[in-house]
DSSP file (Angstrom, degrees, kcal/mol; ACC not computed):
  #  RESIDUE AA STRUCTURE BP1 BP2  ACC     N-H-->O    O-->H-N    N-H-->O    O-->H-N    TCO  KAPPA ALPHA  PHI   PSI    X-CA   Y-CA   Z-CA
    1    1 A X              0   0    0      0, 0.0     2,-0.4     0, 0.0     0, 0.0   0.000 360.0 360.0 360.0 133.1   17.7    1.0  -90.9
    2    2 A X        +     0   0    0      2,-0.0     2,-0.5     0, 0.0     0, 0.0  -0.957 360.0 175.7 -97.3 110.9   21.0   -0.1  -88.6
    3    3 A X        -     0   0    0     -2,-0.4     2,-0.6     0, 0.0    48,-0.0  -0.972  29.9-135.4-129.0 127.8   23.5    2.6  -87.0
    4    4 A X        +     0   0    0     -2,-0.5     3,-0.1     1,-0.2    46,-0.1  -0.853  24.8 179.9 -90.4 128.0   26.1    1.6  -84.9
    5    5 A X        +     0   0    0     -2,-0.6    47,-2.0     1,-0.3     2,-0.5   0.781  62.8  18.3-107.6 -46.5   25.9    4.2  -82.0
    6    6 A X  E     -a   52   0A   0     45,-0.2     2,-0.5    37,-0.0    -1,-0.3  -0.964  51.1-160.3-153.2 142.3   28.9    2.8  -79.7
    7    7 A X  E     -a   53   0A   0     45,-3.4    47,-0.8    -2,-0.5     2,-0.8  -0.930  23.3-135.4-111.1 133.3   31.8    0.7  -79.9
    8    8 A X  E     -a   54   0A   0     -2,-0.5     2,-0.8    45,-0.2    47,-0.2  -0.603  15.9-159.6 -83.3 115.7   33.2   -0.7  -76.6
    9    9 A X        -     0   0    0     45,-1.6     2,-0.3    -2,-0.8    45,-0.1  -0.879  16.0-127.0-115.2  96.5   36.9   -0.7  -76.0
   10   10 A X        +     0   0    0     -2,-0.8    55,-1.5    53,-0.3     2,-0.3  -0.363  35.4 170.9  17.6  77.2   38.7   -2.9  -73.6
   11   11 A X        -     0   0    0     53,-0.3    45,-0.1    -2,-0.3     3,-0.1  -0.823  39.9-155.8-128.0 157.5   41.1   -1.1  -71.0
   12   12 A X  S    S+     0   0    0     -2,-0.3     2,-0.4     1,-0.3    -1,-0.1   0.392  94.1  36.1-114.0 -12.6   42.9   -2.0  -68.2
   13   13 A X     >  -     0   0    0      1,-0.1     4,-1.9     2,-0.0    -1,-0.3  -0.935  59.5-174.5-140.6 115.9   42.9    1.8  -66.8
   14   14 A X  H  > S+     0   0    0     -2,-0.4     4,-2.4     1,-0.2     5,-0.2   0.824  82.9  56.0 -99.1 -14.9   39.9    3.7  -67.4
   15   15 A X  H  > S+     0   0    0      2,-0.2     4,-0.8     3,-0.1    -1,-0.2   0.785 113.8  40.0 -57.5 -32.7   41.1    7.0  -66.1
   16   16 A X  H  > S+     0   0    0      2,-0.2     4,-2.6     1,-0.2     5,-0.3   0.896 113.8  57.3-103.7 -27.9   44.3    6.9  -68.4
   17   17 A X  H  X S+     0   0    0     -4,-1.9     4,-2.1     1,-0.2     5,-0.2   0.970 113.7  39.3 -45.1 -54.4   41.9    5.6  -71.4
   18   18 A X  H  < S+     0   0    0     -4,-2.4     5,-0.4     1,-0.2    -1,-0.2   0.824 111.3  53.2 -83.3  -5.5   39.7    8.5  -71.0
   19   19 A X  H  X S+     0   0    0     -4,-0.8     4,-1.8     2,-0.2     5,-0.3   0.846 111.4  53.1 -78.8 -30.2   42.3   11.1  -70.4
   20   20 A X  H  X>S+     0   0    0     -4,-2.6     5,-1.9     1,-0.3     4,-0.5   0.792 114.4  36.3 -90.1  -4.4   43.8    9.8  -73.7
   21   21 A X  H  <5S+     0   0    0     -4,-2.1    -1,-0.3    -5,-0.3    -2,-0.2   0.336 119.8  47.4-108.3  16.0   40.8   10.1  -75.8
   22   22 A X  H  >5S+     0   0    0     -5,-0.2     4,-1.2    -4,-0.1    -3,-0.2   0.593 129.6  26.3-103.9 -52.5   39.3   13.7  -74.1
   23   23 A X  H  <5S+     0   0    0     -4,-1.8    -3,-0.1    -5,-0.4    -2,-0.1   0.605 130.3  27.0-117.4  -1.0   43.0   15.0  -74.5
   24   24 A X  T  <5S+     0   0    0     -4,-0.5    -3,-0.2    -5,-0.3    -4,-0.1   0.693 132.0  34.1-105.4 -65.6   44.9   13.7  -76.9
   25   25 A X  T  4<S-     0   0    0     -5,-1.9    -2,-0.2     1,-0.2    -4,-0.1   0.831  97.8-133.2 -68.7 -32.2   42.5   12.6  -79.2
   26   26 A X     <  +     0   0    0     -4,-1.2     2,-0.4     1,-0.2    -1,-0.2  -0.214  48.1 162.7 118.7 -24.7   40.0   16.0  -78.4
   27   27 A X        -     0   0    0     -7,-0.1    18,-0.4     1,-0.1    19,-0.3   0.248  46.4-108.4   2.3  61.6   37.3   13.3  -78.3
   28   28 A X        -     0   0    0     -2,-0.4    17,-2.0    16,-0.2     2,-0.8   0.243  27.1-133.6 -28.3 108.0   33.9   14.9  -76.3
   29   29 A X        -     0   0    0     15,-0.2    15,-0.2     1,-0.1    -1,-0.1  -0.729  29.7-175.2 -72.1 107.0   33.8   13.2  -73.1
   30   30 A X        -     0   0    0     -2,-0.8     2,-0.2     1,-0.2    -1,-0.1   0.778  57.1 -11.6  31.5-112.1   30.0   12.3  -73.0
   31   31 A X  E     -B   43   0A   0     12,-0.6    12,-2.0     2,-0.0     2,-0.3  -0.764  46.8-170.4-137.0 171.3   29.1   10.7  -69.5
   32   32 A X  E     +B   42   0A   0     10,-0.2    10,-0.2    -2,-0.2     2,-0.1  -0.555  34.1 161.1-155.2 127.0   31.6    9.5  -67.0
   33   33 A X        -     0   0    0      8,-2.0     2,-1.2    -2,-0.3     8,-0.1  -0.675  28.6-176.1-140.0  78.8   29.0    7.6  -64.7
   34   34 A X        +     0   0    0      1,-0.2     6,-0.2     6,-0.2     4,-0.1  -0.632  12.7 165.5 -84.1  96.5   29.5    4.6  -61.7
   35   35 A X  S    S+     0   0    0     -2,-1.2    -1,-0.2     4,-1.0     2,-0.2   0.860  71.8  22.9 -85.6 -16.7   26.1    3.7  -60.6
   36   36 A X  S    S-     0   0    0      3,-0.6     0, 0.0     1,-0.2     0, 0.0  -0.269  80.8-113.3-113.9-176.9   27.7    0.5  -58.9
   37   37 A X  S    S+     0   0    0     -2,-0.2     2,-0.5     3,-0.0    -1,-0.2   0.776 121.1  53.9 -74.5 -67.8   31.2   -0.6  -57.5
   38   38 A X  S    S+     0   0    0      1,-0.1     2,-0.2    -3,-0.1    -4,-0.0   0.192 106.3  43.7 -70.9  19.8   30.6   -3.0  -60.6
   39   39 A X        +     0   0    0     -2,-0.5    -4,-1.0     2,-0.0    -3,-0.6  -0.654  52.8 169.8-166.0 118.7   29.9   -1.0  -63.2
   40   40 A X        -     0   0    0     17,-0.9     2,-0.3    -2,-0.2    17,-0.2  -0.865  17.9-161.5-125.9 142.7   31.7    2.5  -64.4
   41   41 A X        -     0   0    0     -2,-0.4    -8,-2.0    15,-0.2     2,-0.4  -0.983  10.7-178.4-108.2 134.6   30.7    3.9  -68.0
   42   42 A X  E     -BC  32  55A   0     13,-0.6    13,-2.1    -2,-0.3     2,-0.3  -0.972  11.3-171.4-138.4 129.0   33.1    6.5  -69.7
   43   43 A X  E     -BC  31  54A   0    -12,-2.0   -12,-0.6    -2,-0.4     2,-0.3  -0.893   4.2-174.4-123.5 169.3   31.3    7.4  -73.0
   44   44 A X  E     - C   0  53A   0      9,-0.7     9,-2.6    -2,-0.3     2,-0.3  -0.945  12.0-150.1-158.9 133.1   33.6    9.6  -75.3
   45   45 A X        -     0   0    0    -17,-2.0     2,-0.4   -18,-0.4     7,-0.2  -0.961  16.0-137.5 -84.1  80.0   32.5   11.4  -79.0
   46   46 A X    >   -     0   0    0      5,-0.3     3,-0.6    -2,-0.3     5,-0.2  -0.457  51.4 -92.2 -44.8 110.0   35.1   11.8  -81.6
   47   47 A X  T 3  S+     0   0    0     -2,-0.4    -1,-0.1     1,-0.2     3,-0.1   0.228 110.0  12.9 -40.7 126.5   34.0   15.5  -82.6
   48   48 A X  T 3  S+     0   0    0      1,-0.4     2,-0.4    -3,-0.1    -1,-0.2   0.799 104.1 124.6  85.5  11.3   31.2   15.4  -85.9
   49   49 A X    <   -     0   0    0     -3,-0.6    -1,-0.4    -4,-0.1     3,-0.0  -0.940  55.4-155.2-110.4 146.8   30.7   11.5  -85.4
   50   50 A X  S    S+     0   0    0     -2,-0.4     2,-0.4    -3,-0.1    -1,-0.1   0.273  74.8  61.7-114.0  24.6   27.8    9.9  -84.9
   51   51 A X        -     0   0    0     -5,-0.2    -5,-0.3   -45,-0.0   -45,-0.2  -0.997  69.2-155.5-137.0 153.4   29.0    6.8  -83.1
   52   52 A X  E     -a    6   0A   0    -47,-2.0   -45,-3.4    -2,-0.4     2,-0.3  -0.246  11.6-110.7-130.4 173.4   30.8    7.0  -79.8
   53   53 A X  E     -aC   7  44A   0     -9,-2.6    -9,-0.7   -47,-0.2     2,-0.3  -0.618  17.9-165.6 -98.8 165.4   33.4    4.9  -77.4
   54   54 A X  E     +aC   8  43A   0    -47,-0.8   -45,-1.6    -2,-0.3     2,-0.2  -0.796  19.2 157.1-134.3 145.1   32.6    3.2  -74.2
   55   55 A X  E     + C   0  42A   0    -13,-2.1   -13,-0.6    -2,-0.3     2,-0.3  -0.716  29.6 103.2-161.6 152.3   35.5    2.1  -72.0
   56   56 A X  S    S-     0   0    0    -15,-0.2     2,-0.4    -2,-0.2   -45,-0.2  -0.937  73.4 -59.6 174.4-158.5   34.7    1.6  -67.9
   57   57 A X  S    S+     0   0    0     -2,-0.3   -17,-0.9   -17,-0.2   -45,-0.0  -0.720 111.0  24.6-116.2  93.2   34.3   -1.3  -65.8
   58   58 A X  S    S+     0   0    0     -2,-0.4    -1,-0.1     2,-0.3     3,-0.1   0.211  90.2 107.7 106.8  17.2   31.6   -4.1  -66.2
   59   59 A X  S    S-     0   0    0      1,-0.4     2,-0.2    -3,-0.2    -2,-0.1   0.862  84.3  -3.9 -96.0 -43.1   31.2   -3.3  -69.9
   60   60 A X        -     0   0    0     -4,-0.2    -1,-0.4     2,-0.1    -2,-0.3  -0.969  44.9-140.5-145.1 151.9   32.9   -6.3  -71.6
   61   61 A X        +     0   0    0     -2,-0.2     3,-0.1    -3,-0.1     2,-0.0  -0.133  68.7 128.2 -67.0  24.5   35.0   -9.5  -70.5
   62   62 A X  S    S-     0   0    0      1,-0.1     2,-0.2   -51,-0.0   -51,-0.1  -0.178  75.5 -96.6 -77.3 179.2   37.3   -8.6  -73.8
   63   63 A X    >   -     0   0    0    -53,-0.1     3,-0.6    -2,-0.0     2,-0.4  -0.392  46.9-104.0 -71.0 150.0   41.1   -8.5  -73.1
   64   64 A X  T 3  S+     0   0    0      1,-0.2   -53,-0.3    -2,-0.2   -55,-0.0  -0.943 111.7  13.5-104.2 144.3   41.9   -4.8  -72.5
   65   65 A X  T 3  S+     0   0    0    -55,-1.5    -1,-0.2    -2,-0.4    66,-0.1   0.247  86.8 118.3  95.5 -10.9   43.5   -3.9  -75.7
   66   66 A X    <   +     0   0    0     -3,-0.6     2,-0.9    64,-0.1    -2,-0.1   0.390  51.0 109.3 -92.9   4.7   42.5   -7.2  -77.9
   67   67 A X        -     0   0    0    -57,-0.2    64,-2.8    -4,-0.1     3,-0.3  -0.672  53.5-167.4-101.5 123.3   40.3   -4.5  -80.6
   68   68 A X        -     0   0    0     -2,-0.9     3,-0.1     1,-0.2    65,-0.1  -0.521  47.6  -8.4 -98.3 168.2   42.0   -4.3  -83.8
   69   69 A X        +     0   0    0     63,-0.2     2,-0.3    -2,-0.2    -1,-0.2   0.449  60.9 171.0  21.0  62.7   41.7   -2.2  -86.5
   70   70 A X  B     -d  132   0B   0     61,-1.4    63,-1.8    -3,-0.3     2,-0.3  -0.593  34.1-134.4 -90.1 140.9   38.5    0.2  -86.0
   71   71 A X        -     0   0    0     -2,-0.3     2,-0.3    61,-0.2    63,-0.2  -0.879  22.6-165.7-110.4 149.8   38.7    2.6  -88.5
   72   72 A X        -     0   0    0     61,-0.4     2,-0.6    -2,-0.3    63,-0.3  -0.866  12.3-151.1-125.8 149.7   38.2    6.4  -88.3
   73   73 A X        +     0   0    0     -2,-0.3     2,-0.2    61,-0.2    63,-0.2  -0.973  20.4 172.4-133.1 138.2   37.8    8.6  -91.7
   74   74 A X        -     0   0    0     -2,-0.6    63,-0.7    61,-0.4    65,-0.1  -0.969  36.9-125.2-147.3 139.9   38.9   11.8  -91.4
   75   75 A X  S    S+     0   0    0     -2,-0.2     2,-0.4    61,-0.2    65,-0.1   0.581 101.2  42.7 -79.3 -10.4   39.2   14.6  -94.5
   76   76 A X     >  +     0   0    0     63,-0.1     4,-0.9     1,-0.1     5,-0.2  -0.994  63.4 178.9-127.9 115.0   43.1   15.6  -94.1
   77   77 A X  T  4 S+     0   0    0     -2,-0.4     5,-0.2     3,-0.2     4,-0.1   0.743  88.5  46.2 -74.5 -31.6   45.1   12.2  -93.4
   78   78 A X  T  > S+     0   0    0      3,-0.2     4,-1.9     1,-0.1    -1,-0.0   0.876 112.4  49.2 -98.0 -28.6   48.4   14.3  -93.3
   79   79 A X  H  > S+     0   0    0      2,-0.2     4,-2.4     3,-0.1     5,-0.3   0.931 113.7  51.9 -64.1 -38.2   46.8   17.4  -90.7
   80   80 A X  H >< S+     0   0    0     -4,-0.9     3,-1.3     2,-0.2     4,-0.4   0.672 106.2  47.3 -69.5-108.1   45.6   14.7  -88.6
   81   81 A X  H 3> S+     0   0    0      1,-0.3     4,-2.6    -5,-0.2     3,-0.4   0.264 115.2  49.8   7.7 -78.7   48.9   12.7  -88.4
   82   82 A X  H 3X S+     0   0    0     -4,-1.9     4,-2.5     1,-0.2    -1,-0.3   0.808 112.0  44.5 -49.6 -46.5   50.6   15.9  -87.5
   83   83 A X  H <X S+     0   0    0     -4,-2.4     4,-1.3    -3,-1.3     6,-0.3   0.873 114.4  44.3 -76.3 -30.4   48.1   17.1  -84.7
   84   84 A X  H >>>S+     0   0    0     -4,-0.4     3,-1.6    -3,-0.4     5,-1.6   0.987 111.4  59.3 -87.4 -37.1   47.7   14.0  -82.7
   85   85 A X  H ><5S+     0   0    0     -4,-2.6     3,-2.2     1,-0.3    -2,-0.2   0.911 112.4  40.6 -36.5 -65.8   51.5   13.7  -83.1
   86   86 A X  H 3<5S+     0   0    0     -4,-2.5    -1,-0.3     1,-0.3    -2,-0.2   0.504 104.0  58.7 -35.1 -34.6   51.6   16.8  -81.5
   87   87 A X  H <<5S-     0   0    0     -3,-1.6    -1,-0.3    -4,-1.3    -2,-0.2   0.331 128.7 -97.7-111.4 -23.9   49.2   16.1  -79.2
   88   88 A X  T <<5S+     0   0    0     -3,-2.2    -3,-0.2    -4,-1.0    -2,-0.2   0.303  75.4 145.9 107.4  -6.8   51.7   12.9  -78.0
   89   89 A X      < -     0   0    0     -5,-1.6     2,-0.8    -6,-0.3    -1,-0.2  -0.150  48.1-139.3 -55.5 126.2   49.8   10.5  -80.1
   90   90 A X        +     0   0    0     35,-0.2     2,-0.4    -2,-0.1    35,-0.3  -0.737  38.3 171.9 -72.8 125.9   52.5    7.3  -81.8
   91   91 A X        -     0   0    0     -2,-0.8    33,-0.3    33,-0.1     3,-0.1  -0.927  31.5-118.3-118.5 140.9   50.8    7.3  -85.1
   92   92 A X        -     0   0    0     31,-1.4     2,-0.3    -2,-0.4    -1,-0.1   0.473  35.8 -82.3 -71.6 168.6   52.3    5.4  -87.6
   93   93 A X        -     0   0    0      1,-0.1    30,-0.2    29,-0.0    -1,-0.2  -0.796  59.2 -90.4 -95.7 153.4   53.8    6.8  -91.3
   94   94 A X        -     0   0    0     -2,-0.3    16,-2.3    28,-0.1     2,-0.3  -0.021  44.0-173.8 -60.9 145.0   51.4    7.3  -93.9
   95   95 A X  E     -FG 109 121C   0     26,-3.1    26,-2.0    14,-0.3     2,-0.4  -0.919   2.8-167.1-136.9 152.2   50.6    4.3  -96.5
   96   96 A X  E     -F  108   0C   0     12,-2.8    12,-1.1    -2,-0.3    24,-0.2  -0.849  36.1 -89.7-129.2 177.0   48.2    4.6  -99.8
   97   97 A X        -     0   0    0     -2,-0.4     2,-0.2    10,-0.3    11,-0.2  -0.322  51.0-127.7 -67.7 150.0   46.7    1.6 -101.9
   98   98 A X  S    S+     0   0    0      1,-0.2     8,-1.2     4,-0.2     7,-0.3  -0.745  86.8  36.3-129.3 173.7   48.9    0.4 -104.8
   99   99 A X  S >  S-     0   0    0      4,-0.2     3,-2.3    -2,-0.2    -1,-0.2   0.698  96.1-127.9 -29.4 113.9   48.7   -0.2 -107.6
  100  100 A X  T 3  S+     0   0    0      1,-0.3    -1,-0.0    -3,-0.2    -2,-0.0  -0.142  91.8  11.8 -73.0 159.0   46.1    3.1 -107.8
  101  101 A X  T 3  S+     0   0    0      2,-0.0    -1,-0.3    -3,-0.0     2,-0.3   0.326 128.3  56.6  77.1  -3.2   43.1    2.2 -109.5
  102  102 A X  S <  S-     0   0    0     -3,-2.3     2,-1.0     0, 0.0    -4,-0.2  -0.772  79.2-162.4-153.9  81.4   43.6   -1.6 -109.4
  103  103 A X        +     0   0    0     -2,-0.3     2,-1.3     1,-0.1    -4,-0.2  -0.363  12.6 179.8 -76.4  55.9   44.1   -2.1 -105.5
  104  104 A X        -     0   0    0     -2,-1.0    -1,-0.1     1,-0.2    -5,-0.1  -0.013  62.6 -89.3 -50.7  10.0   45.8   -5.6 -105.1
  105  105 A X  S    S+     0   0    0     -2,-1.3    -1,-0.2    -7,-0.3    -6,-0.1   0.288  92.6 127.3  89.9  -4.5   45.9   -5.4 -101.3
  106  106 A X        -     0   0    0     -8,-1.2     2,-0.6    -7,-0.1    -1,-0.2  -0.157  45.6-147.9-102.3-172.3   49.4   -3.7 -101.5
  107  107 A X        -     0   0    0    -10,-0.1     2,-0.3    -3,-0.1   -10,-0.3  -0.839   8.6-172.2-150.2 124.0   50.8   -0.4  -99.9
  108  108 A X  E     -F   96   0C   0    -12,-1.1   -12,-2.8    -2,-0.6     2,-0.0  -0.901  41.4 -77.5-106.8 151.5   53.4    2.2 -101.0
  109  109 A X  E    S-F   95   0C   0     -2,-0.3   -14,-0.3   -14,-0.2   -15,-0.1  -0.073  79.2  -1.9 -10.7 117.4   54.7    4.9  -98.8
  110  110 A X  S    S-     0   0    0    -16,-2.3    -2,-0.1    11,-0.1   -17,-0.0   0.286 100.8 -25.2  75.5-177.7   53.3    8.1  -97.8
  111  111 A X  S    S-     0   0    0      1,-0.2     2,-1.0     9,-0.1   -15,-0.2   0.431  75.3 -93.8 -49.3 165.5   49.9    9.9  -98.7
  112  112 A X    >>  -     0   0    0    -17,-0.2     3,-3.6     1,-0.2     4,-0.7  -0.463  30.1-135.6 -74.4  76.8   48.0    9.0 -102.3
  113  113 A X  T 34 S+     0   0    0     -2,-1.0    -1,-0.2     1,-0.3    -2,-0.1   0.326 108.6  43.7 -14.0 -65.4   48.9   11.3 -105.0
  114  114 A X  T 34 S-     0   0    0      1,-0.2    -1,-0.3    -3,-0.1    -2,-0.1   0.862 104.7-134.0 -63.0 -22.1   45.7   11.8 -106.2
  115  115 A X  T <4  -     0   0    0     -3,-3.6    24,-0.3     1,-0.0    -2,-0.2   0.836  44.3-179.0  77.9  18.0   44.3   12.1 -102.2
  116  116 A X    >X  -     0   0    0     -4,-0.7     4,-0.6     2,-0.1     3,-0.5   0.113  37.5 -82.7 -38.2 174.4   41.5    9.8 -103.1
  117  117 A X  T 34 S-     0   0    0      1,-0.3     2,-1.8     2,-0.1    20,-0.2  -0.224 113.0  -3.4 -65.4 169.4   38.7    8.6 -101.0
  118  118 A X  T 34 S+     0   0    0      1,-0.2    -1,-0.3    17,-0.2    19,-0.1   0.033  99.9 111.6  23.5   9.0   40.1    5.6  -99.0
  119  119 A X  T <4  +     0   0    0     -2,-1.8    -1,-0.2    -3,-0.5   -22,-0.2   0.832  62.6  74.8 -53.3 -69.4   43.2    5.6 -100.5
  120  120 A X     <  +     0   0    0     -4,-0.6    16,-0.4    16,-0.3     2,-0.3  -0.242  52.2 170.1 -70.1 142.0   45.0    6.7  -97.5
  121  121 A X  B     +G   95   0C   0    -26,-2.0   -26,-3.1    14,-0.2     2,-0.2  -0.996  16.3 161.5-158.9 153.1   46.1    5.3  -94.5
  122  122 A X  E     -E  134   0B   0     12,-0.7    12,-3.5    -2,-0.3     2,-0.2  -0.859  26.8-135.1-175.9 140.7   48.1    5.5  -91.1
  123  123 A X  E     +E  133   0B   0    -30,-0.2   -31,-1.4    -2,-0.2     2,-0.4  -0.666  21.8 168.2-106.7 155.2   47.8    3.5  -87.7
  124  124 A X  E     -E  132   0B   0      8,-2.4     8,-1.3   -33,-0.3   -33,-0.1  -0.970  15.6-148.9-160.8 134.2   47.9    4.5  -84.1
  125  125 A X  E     -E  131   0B   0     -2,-0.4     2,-0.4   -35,-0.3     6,-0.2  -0.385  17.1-115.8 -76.9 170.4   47.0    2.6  -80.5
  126  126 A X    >   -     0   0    0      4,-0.7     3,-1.6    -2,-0.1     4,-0.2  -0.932  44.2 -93.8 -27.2  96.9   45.7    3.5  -77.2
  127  127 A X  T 3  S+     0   0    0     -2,-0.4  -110,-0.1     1,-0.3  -116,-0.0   0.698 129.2  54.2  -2.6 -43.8   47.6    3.2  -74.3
  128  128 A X  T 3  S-     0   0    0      2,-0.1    -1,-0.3  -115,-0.1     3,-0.1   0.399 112.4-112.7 -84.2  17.2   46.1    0.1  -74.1
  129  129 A X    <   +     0   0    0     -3,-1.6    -2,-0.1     1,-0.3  -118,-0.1  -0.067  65.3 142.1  63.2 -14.1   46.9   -1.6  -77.4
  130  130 A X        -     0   0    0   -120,-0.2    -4,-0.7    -4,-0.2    -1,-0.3  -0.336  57.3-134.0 -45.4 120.3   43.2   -1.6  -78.7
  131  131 A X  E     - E   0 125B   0    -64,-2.8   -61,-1.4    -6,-0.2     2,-0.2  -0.499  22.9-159.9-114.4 160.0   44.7   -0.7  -82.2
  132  132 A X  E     -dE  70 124B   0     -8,-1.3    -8,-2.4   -63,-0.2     2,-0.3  -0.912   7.3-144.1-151.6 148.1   42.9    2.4  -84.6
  133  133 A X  E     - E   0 123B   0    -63,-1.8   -61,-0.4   -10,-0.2   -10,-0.2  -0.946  12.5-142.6-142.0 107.8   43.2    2.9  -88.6
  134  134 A X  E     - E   0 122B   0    -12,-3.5   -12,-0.7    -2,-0.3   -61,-0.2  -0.165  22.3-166.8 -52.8 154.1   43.4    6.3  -89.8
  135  135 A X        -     0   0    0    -63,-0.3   -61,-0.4   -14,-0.2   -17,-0.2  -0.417  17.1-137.8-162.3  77.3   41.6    6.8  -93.0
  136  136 A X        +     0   0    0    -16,-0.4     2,-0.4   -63,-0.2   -16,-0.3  -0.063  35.6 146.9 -58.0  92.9   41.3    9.7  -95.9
  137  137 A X        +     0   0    0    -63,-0.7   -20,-0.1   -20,-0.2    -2,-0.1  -0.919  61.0  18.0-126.8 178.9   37.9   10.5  -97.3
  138  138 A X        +     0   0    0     -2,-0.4    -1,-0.2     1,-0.1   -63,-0.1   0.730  66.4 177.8  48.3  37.5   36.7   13.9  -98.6
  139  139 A X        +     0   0    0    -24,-0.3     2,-0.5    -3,-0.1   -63,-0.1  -0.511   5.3 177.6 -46.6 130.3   40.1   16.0  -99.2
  140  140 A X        -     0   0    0    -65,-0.1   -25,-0.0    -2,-0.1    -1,-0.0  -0.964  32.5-122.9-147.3 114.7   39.0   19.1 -100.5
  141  141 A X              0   0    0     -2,-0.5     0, 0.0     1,-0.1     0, 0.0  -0.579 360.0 360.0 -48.1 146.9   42.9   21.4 -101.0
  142  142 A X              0   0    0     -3,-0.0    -1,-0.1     0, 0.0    -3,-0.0   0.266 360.0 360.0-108.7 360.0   42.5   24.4  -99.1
Protein backbone atom coordinates (compact mmCIF):
# COMPACT_ATOMS: atom_id res chain seq x y z
CA UNK A 1 0.00 0.00 0.00
CA UNK A 2 1.16 3.86 -1.03
CA UNK A 3 -0.63 7.08 0.46
CA UNK A 4 0.55 10.25 -0.30
CA UNK A 5 0.50 12.07 3.20
CA UNK A 6 1.92 15.68 2.04
CA UNK A 7 2.37 17.66 -0.82
CA UNK A 8 4.92 20.55 -0.69
CA UNK A 9 4.01 23.91 -2.11
CA UNK A 10 6.50 26.53 -3.13
CA UNK A 11 6.04 30.14 -1.61
CA UNK A 12 7.80 33.04 -1.51
CA UNK A 13 5.93 34.29 1.88
CA UNK A 14 5.16 31.65 4.25
CA UNK A 15 3.24 33.84 6.62
CA UNK A 16 0.77 35.02 3.82
CA UNK A 17 0.70 31.30 2.35
CA UNK A 18 -0.46 30.00 5.65
CA UNK A 19 -2.80 32.75 6.53
CA UNK A 20 -4.30 32.01 3.08
CA UNK A 21 -4.84 28.33 3.54
CA UNK A 22 -5.93 28.50 7.65
CA UNK A 23 -8.33 31.44 6.66
CA UNK A 24 -9.45 31.46 3.47
CA UNK A 25 -9.35 28.14 2.61
CA UNK A 26 -10.37 26.88 6.60
CA UNK A 27 -7.52 24.47 6.09
CA UNK A 28 -6.34 23.00 9.91
CA UNK A 29 -3.15 24.56 10.56
CA UNK A 30 -1.17 21.45 11.78
CA UNK A 31 2.42 22.42 12.99
CA UNK A 32 3.96 25.77 12.37
CA UNK A 33 7.63 24.80 13.59
CA UNK A 34 11.43 26.55 12.95
CA UNK A 35 13.88 24.34 14.55
CA UNK A 36 16.69 26.24 12.56
CA UNK A 37 17.13 29.72 10.88
CA UNK A 38 17.18 27.24 7.83
CA UNK A 39 14.36 25.40 8.08
CA UNK A 40 10.61 26.63 8.95
CA UNK A 41 7.68 23.86 8.42
CA UNK A 42 3.98 25.17 8.14
CA UNK A 43 1.91 21.91 7.77
CA UNK A 44 -1.82 22.70 6.90
CA UNK A 45 -5.01 19.95 6.60
CA UNK A 46 -7.79 20.65 4.30
CA UNK A 47 -10.71 19.51 6.79
CA UNK A 48 -11.72 15.43 6.26
CA UNK A 49 -8.45 14.89 4.07
CA UNK A 50 -6.01 12.61 4.60
CA UNK A 51 -3.12 14.25 2.90
CA UNK A 52 -1.76 17.56 3.99
CA UNK A 53 0.33 20.82 2.65
CA UNK A 54 3.75 21.85 3.58
CA UNK A 55 4.91 25.34 2.72
CA UNK A 56 8.12 26.98 5.01
CA UNK A 57 11.58 27.44 4.33
CA UNK A 58 14.21 24.77 3.47
CA UNK A 59 11.58 22.47 2.16
CA UNK A 60 12.10 22.55 -1.58
CA UNK A 61 14.43 24.46 -4.21
CA UNK A 62 10.99 24.56 -6.51
CA UNK A 63 10.07 28.10 -7.81
CA UNK A 64 7.52 29.49 -5.41
CA UNK A 65 4.38 29.16 -7.26
CA UNK A 66 5.77 26.64 -10.24
CA UNK A 67 2.86 23.63 -8.82
CA UNK A 68 0.15 23.25 -11.29
CA UNK A 69 -2.88 21.72 -11.15
CA UNK A 70 -3.21 19.61 -7.69
CA UNK A 71 -6.58 18.62 -7.60
CA UNK A 72 -9.01 18.79 -4.61
CA UNK A 73 -12.55 16.73 -4.75
CA UNK A 74 -15.04 18.16 -2.93
CA UNK A 75 -19.00 17.00 -2.87
CA UNK A 76 -20.74 20.52 -3.83
CA UNK A 77 -18.61 22.08 -6.69
CA UNK A 78 -21.06 25.06 -6.79
CA UNK A 79 -21.18 25.65 -2.48
CA UNK A 80 -17.58 25.53 -2.65
CA UNK A 81 -17.12 28.17 -5.41
CA UNK A 82 -19.46 30.35 -3.54
CA UNK A 83 -17.79 30.08 0.04
CA UNK A 84 -14.20 30.49 -0.79
CA UNK A 85 -15.44 33.36 -3.06
CA UNK A 86 -16.71 34.73 -0.12
CA UNK A 87 -14.02 33.95 1.85
CA UNK A 88 -11.81 36.28 -0.93
CA UNK A 89 -10.74 33.35 -2.76
CA UNK A 90 -10.38 34.19 -7.14
CA UNK A 91 -11.84 30.96 -8.28
CA UNK A 92 -12.52 30.54 -11.64
CA UNK A 93 -16.29 29.86 -13.41
CA UNK A 94 -17.45 26.47 -13.37
CA UNK A 95 -16.59 23.93 -16.44
CA UNK A 96 -18.01 20.14 -16.94
CA UNK A 97 -16.68 17.46 -19.46
CA UNK A 98 -18.26 17.42 -22.89
CA UNK A 99 -19.52 15.61 -24.71
CA UNK A 100 -21.16 13.79 -21.41
CA UNK A 101 -20.51 10.24 -21.47
CA UNK A 102 -17.98 10.32 -24.25
CA UNK A 103 -15.36 12.85 -22.74
CA UNK A 104 -13.17 14.08 -25.73
CA UNK A 105 -11.00 16.39 -23.56
CA UNK A 106 -13.47 19.28 -24.13
CA UNK A 107 -15.40 21.72 -21.68
CA UNK A 108 -18.73 23.48 -21.74
CA UNK A 109 -19.80 26.04 -19.23
CA UNK A 110 -21.02 25.91 -15.84
CA UNK A 111 -21.75 22.79 -13.54
CA UNK A 112 -22.66 19.11 -15.19
CA UNK A 113 -26.25 18.57 -15.52
CA UNK A 114 -26.27 15.33 -14.33
CA UNK A 115 -23.67 16.47 -11.27
CA UNK A 116 -21.61 13.39 -12.01
CA UNK A 117 -18.54 12.16 -10.37
CA UNK A 118 -15.60 14.12 -11.97
CA UNK A 119 -17.58 15.83 -14.27
CA UNK A 120 -17.11 19.08 -12.72
CA UNK A 121 -14.59 21.55 -12.46
CA UNK A 122 -13.31 25.10 -11.47
CA UNK A 123 -9.70 26.60 -10.85
CA UNK A 124 -8.23 28.82 -8.20
CA UNK A 125 -4.41 29.93 -7.14
CA UNK A 126 -2.58 30.87 -4.08
CA UNK A 127 -1.20 34.04 -3.60
CA UNK A 128 1.68 32.59 -4.87
CA UNK A 129 0.53 31.12 -8.20
CA UNK A 130 0.95 27.42 -7.19
CA UNK A 131 -2.29 26.71 -9.22
CA UNK A 132 -5.43 24.23 -7.59
CA UNK A 133 -8.39 22.28 -9.56
CA UNK A 134 -11.59 22.08 -7.98
CA UNK A 135 -13.32 18.87 -8.52
CA UNK A 136 -17.05 17.28 -8.03
CA UNK A 137 -17.39 13.84 -6.64
CA UNK A 138 -20.22 12.47 -4.41
CA UNK A 139 -23.19 15.16 -4.95
CA UNK A 140 -25.88 13.87 -3.01
CA UNK A 141 -29.13 17.02 -3.51
CA UNK A 142 -29.95 18.09 -0.20
Amino acid sequence: MMLIEVVVLPVADVDRAAHFYAEQMEFHLDADFRPTDDLRIVQLTPVGSACSIQVGVGLTDAAPGSVRNTFMMVPDIVATQARLRDRGVVVGELRHKTPIGAWDGGYAPGVDPARGDYASFADFADPDGNTWVLQERGYHPG
